[in-house]
C-alpha positions in Angstrom: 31.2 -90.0 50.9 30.6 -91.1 54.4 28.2 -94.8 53.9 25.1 -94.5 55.0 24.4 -97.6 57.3 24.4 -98.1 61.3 27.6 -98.0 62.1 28.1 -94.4 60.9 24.6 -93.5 63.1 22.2 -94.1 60.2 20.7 -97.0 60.0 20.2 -97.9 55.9 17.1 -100.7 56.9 15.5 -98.8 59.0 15.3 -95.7 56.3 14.4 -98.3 53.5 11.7 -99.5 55.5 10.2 -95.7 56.0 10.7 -95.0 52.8 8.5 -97.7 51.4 5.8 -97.2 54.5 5.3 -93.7 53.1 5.7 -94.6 49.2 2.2 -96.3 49.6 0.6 -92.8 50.3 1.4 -92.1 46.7 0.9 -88.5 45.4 -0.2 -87.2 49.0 3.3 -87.1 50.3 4.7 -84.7 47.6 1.4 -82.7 47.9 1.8 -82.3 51.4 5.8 -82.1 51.3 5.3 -78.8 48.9 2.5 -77.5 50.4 4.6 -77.3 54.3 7.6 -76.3 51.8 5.3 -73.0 50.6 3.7 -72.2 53.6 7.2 -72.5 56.0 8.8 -70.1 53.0 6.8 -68.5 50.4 9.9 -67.0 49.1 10.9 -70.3 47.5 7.9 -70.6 45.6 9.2 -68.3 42.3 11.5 -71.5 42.2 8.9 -73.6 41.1 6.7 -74.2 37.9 3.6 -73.1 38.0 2.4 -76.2 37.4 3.8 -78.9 39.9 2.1 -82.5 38.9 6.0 -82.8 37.3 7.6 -81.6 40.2 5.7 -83.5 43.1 6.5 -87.0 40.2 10.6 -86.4 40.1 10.7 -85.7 44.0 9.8 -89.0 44.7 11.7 -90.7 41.9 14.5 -88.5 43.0 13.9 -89.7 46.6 13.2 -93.3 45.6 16.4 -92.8 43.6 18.5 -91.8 46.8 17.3 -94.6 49.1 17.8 -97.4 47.0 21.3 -96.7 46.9 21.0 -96.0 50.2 23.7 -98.4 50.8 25.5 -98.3 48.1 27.8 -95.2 48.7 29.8 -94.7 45.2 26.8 -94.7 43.3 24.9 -92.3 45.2 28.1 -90.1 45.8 28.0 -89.5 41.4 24.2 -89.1 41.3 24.0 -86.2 43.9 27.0 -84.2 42.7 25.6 -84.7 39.6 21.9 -83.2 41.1 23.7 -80.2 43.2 25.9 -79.1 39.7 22.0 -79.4 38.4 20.1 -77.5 40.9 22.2 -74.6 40.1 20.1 -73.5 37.5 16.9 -73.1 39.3 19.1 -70.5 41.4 19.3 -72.9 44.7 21.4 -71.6 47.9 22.5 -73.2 50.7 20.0 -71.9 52.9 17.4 -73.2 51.1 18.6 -77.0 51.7 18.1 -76.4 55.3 14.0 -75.2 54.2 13.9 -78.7 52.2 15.1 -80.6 55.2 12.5 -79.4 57.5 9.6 -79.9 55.5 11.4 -83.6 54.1 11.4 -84.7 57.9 8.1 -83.0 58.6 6.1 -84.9 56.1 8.3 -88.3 56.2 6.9 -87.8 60.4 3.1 -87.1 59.2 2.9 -89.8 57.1 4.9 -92.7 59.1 2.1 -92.3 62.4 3.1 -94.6 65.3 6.2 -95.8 63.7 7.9 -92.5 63.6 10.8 -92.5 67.0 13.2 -90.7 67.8 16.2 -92.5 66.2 13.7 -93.0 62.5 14.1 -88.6 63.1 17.9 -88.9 63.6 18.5 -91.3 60.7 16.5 -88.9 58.2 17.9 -85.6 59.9 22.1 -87.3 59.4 21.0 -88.9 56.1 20.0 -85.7 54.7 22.5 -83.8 56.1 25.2 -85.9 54.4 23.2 -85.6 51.1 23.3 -81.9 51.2 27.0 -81.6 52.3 27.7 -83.7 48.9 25.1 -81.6 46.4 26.4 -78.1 48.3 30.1 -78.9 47.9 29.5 -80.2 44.2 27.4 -77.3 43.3 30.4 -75.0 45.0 32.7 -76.3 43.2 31.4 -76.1 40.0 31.0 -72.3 40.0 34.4 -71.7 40.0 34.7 -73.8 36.2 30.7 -73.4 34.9 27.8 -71.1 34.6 24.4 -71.9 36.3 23.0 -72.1 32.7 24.1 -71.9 29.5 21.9 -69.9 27.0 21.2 -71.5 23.8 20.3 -69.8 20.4 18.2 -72.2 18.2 19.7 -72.5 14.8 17.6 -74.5 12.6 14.4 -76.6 13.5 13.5 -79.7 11.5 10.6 -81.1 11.6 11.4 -85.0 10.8 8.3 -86.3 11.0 5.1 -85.0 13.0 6.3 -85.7 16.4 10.0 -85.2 16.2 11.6 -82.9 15.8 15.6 -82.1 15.3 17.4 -78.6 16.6 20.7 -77.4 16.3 21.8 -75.1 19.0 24.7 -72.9 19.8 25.2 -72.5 23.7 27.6 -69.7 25.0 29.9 -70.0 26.4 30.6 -73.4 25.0 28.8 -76.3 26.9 31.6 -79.2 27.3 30.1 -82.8 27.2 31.1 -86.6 27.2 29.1 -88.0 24.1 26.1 -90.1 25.6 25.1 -87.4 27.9 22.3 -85.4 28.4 21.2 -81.8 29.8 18.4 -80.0 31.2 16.3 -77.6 28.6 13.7 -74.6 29.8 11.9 -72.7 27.0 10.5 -69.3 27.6 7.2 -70.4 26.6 7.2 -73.1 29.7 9.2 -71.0 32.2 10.8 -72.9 35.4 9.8 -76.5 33.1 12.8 -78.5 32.8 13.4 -81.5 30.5 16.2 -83.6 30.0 17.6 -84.1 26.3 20.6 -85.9 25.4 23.0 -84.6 23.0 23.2 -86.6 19.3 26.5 -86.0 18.2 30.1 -85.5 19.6 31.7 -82.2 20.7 31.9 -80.3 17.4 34.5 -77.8 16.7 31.9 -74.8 16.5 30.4 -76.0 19.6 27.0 -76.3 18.4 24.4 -79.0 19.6 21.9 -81.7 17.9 18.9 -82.3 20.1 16.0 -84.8 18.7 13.0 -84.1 20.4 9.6 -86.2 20.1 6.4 -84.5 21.2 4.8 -86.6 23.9 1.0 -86.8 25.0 0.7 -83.9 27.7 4.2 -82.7 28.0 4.5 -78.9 28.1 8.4 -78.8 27.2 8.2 -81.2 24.6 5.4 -79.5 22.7 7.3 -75.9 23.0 10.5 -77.9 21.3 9.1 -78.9 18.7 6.2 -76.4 17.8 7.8 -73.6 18.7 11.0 -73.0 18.1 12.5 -71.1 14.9 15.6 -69.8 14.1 16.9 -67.0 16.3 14.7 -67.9 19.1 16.5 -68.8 22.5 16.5 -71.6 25.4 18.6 -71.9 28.2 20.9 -75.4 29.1 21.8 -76.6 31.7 25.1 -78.6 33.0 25.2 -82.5 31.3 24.7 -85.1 33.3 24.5 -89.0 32.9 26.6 -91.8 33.4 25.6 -93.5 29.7 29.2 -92.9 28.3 31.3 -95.0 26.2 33.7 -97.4 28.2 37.1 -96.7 27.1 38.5 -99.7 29.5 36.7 -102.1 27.4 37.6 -104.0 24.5 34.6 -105.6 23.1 32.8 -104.5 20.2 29.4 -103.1 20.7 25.7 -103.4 20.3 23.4 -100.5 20.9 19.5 -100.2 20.9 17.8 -97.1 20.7 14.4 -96.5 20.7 12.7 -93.3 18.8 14.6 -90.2 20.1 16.7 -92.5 22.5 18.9 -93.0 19.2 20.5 -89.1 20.0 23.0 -90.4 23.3 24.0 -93.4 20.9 24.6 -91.8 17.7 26.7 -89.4 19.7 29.1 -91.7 21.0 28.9 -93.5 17.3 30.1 -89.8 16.2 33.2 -90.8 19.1 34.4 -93.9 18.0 34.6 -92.8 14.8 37.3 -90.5 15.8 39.5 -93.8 17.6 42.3 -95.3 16.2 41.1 -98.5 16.1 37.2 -98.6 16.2 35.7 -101.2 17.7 32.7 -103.3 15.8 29.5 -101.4 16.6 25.3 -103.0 15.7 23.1 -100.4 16.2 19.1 -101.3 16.2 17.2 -98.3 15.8 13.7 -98.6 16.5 10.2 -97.1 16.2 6.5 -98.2 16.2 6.0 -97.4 12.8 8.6 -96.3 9.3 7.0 -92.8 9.3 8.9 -92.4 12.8 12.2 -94.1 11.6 13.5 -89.9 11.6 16.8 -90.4 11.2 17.3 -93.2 9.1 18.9 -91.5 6.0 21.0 -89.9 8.3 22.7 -94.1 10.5 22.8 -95.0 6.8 25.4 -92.5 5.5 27.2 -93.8 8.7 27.1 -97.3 8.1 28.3 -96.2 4.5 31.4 -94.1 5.7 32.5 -97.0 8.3 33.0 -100.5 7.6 32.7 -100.9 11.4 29.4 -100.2 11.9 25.8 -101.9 11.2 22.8 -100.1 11.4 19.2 -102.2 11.3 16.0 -100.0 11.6 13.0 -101.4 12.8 9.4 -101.0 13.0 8.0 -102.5 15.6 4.2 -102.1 14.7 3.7 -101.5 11.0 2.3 -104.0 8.8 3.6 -101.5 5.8 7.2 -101.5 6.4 9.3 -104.1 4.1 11.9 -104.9 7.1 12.0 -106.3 10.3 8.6 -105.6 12.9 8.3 -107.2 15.9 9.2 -105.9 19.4 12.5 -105.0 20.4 13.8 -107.8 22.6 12.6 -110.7 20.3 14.3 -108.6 17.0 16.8 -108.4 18.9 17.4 -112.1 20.2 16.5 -113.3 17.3 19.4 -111.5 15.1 22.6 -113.3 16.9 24.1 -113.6 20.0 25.2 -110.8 22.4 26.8 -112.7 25.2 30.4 -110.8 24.6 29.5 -107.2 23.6 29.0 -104.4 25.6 25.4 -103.3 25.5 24.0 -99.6 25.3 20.4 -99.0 25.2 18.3 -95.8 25.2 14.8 -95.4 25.2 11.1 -95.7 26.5 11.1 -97.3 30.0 9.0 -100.5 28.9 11.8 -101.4 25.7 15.0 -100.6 28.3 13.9 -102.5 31.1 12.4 -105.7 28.4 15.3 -105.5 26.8 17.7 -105.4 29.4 15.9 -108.5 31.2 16.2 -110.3 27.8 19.8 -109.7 27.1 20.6 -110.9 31.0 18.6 -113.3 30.6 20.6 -115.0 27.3 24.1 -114.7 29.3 25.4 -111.2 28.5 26.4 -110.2 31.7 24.6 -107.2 33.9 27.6 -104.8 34.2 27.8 -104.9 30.3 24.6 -103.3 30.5 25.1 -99.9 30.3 21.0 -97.8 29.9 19.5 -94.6 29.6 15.8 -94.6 30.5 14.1 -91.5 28.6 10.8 -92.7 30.4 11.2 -89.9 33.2 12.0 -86.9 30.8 8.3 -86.0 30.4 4.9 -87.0 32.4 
């Protein structure tokens, strides 16, 4: 991917700087963005929930996103072949990138006043240009080796405790997956609402998938998963994504954290390393506020059981009932040893992966052994 910075025409600053001028308009910017998008092409509208208060949040996390790595061209380059493979689904075209760029630069203009110029144009015209080239050759690509969407029959829905619930699904054709990642999931009952789910357990021999779902306060998807899902009933996938993957260049043992549902990316690269030659050590905190919501404990102790390699410690961070450990995340976690030489994997609510991750840094384990998954952005 071409770097985005002045000496390629595009001047990295300069868009940072716009970016965060507009930013402070808040929701007005995807409000107007959508509504030029609908009015310049009603066609694309059938693309769209009918709801948008999700939609107008992840197009400026998704924007936010792009511009902080801005200059940082390898990490964008995997998180926007990663988004054209994904925007597949919703049946995007090329043509419609060039509908997205006009309305992108006319709002990015109506918002930045006097400080929009002729070269602030230039450098969001080439910026998004080169984004596009990288989601449209991605996306062509993968039709040659992948559906748009997989569809999904549910198997079996467990209700675990009375927000979470656990489905097994069978996608056809086969979905093929690194353990630790995650796809996209749209329920008839919320059509054009996508969520993102990771995967809890390894690539099984009959293909089938474990999703662990936890209703949250006002989300749509969430609430179709699991209230109304049975067996027989159908959803469709799409591609996996995510970079949360076990390192197979590093030696070190392991500690992962995973809070409520963000246990299912970690228990499926548990499922992994089970299948090495020589496992490496692997603690795994599972947490929840209370033991009601401890779903899968049964389940990390037959584990621990089956492999002298690995620890498992359940928590509850807010419940005076529960006869082990409470507290919240990062201190149970500092105070249970030192992590300085492991490599760290945490999933979970956006408060616990970003505390965490400060506290761990902040007791010497190293940044780039810090590998998360923020489920925070899944649902409103």
């Amino acid at each position: 991917m071409p770097r985005l910075r002045k000496a390629n025409g595009v001047d990295a600053r300069r868009l940072k700087d716009s970016f965060a001028n507009i930013a402070m308009h808040g929701d007005e910017v995807p409000l107007f963005f959508y509504s030029d998008l609908f009015i310049r092409h009603p066609e694309v509208r059938d693309l769209f929930p009918v709801s948008m208060k999700a939609q107008r949040d992840h197009l400026v996390a998704a924007l936010a996103k792009v511009i902080s790595q801005v200059d940082r061209a390898d990490e964008l380059a995997v998180f926007l072949k990663g988004l054209g493979r994904d925007h597949r689904k919703f049946g995007v075209i090329a043509e419609h990138y060039d509908s997205v760029r006009d309305s992108l630069v006319e709002t990015i203009a109506h918002f930045s006043g006097d400080a929009w110029t002729p070269e602030l144009a230039t450098d969001w015209t080439d910026a998004y240009s080169l984004i596009a080239d990288i989601m449209l050759t991605a996306a062509k690509k993968d039709e040659s080796t992948s559906p748009a969407f997989w569809q999904g029959t549910v198997l079996s829905c467990e209700r675990k405790a009375f927000d979470i619930a656990v489905l097994q699904v069978r996608p056809e054709p086969r979905l093929d997956f690194t353990p630790g990642q995650s796809v996209a999931i749209e329920s008839p009952a919320r059509p054009r609402l996508w969520r993102y789910y990771s995967m809890a357990n390894a690539p099984r021999e009959d293909g089938t998938l474990e999703f662990h779902v936890r209703l949250i306060d006002g989300g749509a998807v969430s609430m179709a998963l699991t209230h109304l899902q049975s067996a027989g009933s159908t959803l469709r996938l799409g591609p996996p994504v995510g970079v949360l993957t076990l390192d197979s260049t590093s030696g070190s043992d392991i500690l992962m954290i995973g809070g409520s549902t963000g246990l299912a990316p970690l228990k499926a690269m548990i499922e992994q390393i089970a299948t090495l030659p020589q496992p490496r050590k692997v603690h795994l905190f599972f947490f929840a506020r209370t033991m009601d919501s401890l779903y899968d404990v049964r389940s990390l102790e037959k584990l621990a059981a089956e492999h002298d390699w690995l620890t498992v410690l359940a928590v509850a961070t807010a419940d005076p009932k529960f006869e082990g450990q409470t507290g919240s995340v990062a201190d149970v976690v500092a105070r249970s040893g030192s992590w300085t030489g492991r490599e760290v994997y945490i999933a979970g609510p956006t408060e616990m992966v970003r505390e965490t991750s400060e506290r761990l840094i902040s007791a010497g384990t190293p940044r780039e052994q810090i590998h998360v998954e923020d489920f925070g952005w899944s649902e409103p």
